[in-house]
KOLTITOR-707577 format. One line per 10 residues: number of its first residue (from 1); their letters; for each residue x, y, z of N, C-alpha, C. Coordinates in steps of 0.1 Angstrom, whole numbers, m for minus. Example, Ala and Ser with C-alpha at 12.3 -4.5 7.8 and 13.67 -1.06 7.14 Angstrom:
# KOLTITOR-707577
1	AS	132 m57 78 123 m45 78 132 m33 78 ~ 128 m22 71 137 m11 71 129 0 79
//
This chain:
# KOLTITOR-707577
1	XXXXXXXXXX	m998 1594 540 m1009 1586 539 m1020 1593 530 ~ m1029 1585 518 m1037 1593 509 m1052 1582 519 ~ m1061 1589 518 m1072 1583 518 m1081 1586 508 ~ m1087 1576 502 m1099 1575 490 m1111 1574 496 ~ m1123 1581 492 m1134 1581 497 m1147 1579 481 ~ m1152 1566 484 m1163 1566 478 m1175 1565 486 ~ m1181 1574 481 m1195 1576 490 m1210 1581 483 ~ m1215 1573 487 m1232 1570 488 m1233 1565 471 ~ m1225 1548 471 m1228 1539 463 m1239 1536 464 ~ m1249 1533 451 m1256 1526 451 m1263 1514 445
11	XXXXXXXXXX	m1263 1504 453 m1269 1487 448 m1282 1481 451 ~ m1289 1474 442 m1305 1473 441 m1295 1458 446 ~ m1299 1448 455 m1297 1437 459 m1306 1427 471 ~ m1302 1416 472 m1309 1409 477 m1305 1402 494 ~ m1301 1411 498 m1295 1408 511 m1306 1404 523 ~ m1306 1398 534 m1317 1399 541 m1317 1388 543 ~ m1325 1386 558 m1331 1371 561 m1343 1365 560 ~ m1354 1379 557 m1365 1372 554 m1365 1373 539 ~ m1378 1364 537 m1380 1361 520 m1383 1375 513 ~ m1391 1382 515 m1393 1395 509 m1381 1405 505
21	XXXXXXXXXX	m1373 1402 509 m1361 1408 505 m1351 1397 502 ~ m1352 1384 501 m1346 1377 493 m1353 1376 480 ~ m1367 1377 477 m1372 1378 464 m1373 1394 456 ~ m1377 1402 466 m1379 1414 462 m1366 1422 462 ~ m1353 1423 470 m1342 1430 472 m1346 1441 481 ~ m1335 1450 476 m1335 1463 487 m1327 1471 479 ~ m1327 1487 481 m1316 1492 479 m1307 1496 494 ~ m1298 1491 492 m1285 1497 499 m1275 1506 491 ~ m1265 1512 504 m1259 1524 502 m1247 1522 505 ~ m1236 1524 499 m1220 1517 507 m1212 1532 506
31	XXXXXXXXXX	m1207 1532 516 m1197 1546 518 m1181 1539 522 ~ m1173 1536 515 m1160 1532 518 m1148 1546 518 ~ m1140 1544 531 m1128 1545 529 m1115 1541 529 ~ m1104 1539 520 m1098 1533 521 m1081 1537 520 ~ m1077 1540 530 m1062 1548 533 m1049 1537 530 ~ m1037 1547 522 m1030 1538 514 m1020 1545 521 ~ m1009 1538 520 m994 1537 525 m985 1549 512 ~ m984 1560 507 m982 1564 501 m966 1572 499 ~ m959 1574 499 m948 1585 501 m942 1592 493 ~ m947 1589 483 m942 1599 468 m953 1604 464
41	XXXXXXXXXX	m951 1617 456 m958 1625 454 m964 1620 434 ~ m979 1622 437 m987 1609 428 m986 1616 416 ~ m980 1614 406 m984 1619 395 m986 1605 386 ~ m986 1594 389 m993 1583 381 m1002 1574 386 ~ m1014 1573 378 m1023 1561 384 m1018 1549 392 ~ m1006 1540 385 m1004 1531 395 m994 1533 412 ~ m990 1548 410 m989 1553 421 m994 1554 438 ~ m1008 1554 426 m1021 1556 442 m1031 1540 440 ~ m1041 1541 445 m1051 1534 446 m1058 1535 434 ~ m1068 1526 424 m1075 1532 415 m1088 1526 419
51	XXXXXXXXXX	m1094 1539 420 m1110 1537 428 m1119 1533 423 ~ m1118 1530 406 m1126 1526 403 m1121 1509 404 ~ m1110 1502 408 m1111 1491 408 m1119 1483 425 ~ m1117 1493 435 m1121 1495 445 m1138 1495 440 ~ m1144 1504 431 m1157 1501 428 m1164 1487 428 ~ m1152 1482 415 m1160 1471 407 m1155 1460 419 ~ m1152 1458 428 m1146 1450 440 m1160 1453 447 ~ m1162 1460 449 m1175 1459 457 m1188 1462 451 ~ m1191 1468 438 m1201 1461 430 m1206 1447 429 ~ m1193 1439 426 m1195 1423 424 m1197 1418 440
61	XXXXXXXXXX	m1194 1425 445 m1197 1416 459 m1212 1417 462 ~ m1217 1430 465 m1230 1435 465 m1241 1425 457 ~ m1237 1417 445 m1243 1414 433 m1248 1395 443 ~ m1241 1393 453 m1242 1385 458 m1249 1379 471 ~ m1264 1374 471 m1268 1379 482 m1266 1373 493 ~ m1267 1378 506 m1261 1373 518 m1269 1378 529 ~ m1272 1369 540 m1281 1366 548 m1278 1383 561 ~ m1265 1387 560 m1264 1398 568 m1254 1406 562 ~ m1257 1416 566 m1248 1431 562 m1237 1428 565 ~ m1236 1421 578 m1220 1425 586 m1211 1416 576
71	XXXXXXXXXX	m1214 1401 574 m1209 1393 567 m1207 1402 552 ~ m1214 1408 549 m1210 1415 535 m1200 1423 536 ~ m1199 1435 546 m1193 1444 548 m1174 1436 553 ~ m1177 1426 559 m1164 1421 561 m1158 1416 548 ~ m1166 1412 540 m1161 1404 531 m1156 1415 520 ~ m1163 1425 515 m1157 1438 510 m1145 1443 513 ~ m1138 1447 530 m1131 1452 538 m1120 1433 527 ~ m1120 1428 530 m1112 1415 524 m1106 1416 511 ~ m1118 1420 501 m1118 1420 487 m1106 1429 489 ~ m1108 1448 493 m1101 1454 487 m1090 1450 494
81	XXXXXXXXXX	m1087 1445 505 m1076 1441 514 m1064 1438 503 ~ m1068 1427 495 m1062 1422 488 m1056 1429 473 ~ m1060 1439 473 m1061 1446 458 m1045 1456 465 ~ m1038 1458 471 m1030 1467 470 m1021 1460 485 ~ m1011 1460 490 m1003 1456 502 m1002 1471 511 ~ m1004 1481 503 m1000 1496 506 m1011 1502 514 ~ m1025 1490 516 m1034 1494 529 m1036 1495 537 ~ m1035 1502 547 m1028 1504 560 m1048 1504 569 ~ m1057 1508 561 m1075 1508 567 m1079 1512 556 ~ m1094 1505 562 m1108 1505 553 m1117 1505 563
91	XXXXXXXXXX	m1124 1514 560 m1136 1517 565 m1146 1518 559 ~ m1155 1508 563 m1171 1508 553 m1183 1508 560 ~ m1190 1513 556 m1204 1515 560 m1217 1511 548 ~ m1225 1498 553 m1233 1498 541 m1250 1501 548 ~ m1254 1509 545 m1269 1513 548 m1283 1502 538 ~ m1288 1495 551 m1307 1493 540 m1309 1508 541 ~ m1320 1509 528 m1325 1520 528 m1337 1519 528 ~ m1344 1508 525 m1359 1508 533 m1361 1492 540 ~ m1350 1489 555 m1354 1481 556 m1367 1478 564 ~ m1373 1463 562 m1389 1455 563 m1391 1460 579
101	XXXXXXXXXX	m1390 1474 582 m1395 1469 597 m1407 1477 596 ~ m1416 1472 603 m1431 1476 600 m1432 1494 610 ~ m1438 1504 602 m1440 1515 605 m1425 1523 611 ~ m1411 1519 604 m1403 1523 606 m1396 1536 592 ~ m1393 1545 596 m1389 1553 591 m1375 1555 595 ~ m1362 1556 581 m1352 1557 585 m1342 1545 576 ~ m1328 1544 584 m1324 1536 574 m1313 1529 585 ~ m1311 1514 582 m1302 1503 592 m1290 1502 583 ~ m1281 1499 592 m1266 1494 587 m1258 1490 596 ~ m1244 1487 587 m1234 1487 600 m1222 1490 593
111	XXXXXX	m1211 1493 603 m1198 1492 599 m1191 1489 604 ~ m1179 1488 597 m1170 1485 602 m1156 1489 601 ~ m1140 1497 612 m1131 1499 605 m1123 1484 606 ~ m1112 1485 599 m1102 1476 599 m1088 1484 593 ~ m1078 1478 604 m1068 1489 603 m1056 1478 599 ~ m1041 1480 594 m1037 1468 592 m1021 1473 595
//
């Protein structure tokens, strides 16, 4: 088993249920990992996973806004689902980084694994 780790992505987006973060955005933070079914030893790209396709899979999703994290985060765990048969888990975590709570310091998220 190889696991791929991208961590502390960053997207300016519009996620959220109230309007101030439907007009103004947010920045969030996505940390995926994603473990492949592997048994040969990788000396070629299409061997392994390519993480940057795994990027642009969850760039474009991010680009999309949606009323809650979790629904995002599932829908990501889906995207790459589909990008390889050889994924056995994905694990993601997407962080607000200044979400609207009044006199709060710190940062909200959620995650989620999925194992297959």
């Amino acid at each position: 088993m190889l696991t791929l780790h991208l961590n502390r992505l960053q997207f300016h987006a519009y996620h959220g249920l109230y309007e101030l973060e439907k007009s103004s955005g947010n920045t969030f933070e996505v940390d995926v990992e994603v473990t492949v079914d592997v048994q040969e030893k990788i000396t070629r790209l299409h061997q392994t996973l390519n993480y940057a396709t795994v990027y642009e899979v969850i760039k474009h999703r991010m680009q999309q806004p949606t009323a809650l994290l979790e629904t995002v985060a599932q829908e990501i765990t889906e995207l790459i689902r589909n990008i390889d048969p050889r994924i056995r888990s994905i694990n993601i975590t997407i962080k607000k980084l200044s979400p609207p709570i009044e006199n709060f310091q710190g940062t909200v998220g959620v995650s989620i694994k999925t194992d297959y």
